[in-house]
Legacy VTK file of the C-alpha trace (Angstrom):
# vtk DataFile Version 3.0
C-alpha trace
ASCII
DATASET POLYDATA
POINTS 187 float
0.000 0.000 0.000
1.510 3.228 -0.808
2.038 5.210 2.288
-0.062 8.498 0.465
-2.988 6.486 0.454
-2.669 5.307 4.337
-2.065 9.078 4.977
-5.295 10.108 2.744
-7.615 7.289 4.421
-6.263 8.424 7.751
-7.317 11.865 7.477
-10.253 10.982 6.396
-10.876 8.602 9.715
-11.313 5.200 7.687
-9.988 2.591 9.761
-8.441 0.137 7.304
-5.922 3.076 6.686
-5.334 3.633 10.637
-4.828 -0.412 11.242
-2.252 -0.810 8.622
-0.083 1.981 9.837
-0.465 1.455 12.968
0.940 -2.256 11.785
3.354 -0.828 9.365
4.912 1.802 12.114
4.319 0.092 15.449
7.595 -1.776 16.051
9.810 1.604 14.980
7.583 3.462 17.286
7.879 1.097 19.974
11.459 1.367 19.809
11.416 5.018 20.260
9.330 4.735 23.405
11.795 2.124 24.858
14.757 4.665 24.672
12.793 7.247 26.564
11.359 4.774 29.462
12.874 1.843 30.880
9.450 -0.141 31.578
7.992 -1.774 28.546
4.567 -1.434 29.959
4.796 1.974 30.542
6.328 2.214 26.853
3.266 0.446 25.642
1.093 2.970 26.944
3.483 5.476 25.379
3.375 4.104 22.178
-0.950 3.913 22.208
-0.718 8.033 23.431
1.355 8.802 20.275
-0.872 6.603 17.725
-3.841 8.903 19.010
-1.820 11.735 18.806
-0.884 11.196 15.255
-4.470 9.942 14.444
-5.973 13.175 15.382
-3.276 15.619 14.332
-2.304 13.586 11.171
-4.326 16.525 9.081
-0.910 19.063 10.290
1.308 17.116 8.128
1.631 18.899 5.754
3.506 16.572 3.467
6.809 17.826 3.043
9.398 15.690 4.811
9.481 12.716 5.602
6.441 11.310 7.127
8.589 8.563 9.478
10.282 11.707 10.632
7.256 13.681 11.508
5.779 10.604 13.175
8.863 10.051 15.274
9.015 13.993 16.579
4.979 13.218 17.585
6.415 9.921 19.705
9.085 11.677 20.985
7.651 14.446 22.416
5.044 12.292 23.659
7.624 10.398 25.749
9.428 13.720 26.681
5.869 14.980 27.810
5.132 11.684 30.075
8.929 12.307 31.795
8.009 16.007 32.711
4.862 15.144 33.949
6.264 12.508 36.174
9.001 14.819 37.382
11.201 12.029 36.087
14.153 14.890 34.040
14.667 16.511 37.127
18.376 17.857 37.055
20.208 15.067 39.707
23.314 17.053 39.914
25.325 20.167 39.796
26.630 21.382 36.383
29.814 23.092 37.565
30.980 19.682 38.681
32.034 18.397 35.278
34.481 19.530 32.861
33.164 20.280 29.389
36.189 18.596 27.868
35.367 15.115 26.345
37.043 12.339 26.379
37.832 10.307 22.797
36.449 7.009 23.342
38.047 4.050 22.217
35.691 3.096 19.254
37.131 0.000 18.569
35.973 -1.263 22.057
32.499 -0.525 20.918
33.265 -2.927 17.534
33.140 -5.784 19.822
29.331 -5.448 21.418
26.139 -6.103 19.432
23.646 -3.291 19.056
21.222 -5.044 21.537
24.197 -4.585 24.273
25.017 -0.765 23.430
21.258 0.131 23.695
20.919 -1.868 26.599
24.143 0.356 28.140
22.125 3.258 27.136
18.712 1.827 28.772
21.247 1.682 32.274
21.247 5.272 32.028
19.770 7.716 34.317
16.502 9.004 33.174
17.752 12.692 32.602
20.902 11.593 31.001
19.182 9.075 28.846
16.866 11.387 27.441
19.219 13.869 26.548
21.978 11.129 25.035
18.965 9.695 23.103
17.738 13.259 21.698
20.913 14.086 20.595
22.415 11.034 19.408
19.929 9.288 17.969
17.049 11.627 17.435
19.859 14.320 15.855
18.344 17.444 18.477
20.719 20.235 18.486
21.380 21.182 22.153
19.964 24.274 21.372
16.696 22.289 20.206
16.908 20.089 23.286
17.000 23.232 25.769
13.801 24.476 24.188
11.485 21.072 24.163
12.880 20.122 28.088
12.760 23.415 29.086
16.189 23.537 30.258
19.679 25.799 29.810
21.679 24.765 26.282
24.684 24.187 29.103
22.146 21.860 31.268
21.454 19.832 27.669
25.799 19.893 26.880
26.501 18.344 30.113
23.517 15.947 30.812
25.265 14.693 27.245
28.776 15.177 28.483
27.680 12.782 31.702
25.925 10.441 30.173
28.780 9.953 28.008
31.795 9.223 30.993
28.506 6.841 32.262
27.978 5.293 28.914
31.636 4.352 28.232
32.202 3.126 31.567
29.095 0.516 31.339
30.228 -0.592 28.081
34.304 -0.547 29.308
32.552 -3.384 32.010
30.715 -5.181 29.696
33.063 -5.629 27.842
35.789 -6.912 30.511
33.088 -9.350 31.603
32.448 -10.580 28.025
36.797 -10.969 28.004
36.423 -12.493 31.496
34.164 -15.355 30.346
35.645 -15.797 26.850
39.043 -16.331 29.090
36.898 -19.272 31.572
35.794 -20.721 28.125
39.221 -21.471 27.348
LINES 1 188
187 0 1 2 3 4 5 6 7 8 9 10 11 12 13 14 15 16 17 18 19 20 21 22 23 24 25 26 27 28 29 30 31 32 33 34 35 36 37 38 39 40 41 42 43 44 45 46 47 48 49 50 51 52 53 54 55 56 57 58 59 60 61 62 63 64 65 66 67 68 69 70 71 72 73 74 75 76 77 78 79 80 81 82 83 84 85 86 87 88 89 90 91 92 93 94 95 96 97 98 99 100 101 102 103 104 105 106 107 108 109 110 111 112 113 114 115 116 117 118 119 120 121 122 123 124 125 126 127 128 129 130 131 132 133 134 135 136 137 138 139 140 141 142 143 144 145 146 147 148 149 150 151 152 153 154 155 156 157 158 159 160 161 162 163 164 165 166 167 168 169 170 171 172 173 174 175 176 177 178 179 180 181 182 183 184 185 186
């Protein structure tokens, strides 16, 4: 089915068109919930807020773009909208603590861990420094951009990134020695 068509019927409320892109985008979308909330149910319920956001504001997109793209900006701010209700991006600790220098991480350390393990690092994350990481990383926020949907400083956003980082590379620096460690008992 071509996706115009699903878009068309969708505006227009028919519920063949809603079903199969709700099928066609459901397993992407869920995906994008489970980066912003560690609890799959709660992610569920995530994911069934943003269909019905994107069911009755589907008649804003206005076509130019990519549709996947405007569908994953309704999801995520859906998911950034359930943290700040919860209270759950509360700032955890000072920003003058950290240095703004990062460090160069040793990407061939990262060569030797599936994608399932990296995102599951990432999932280890604290909520704050999760969201950020994941909105700037993978979502491709500018910090600037970031500041303005969490309603925080562009420094706050640079060093919520900056930590999650030094947390990041030490979770996968431990996976990985455990992974040697057991590889070296297998031998």
């Amino acid at each position: 089915m071509d996706e115009l068509q699903l878009i068309t019927g969708c505006k227009r409320g028919e519920s063949w068109a809603r079903k199969e892109l709700y099928e066609l985008h459901a397993p992407a979308m869920m995906s994008v919930c489970m980066r912003y909330v560690n609890d799959r149910e709660t992610a569920k319920d995530l994911m069934q807020d943003g269909f019905v956001k994107v069911f009755t504001k589907i008649h804003t997109y206005s076509g130019t773009g990519s549709f996947n793209g405007w569908m994953r900006r309704v999801f995520v701010t859906t998911a950034l909208e359930h943290l700040r209700r919860n209270d759950i991006l509360r700032v955890t600790s000072d920003i003058n603590e950290y240095d703004e220098a990062m460090e160069s991480g040793d990407v061939s350390a990262l060569e030797q861990l599936s994608v399932n393990e990296i995102l599951a690092c990432v999932a280890k994350l604290p909520n704050g420094y999760r969201t950020v990481f994941n909105m700037f990383v993978i979502e491709g926020y500018s910090h600037s951009e970031i500041a303005d949907m969490l309603g925080i400083n562009e420094s706050t956003s640079r060093s919520q990134f900056i930590r999650a980082r030094k947390i990041l590379q030490k979770n996968v620096e431990s996976l990985i020695m455990h992974e040697n460690a057991a590889e070296r008992k297998k031998i």
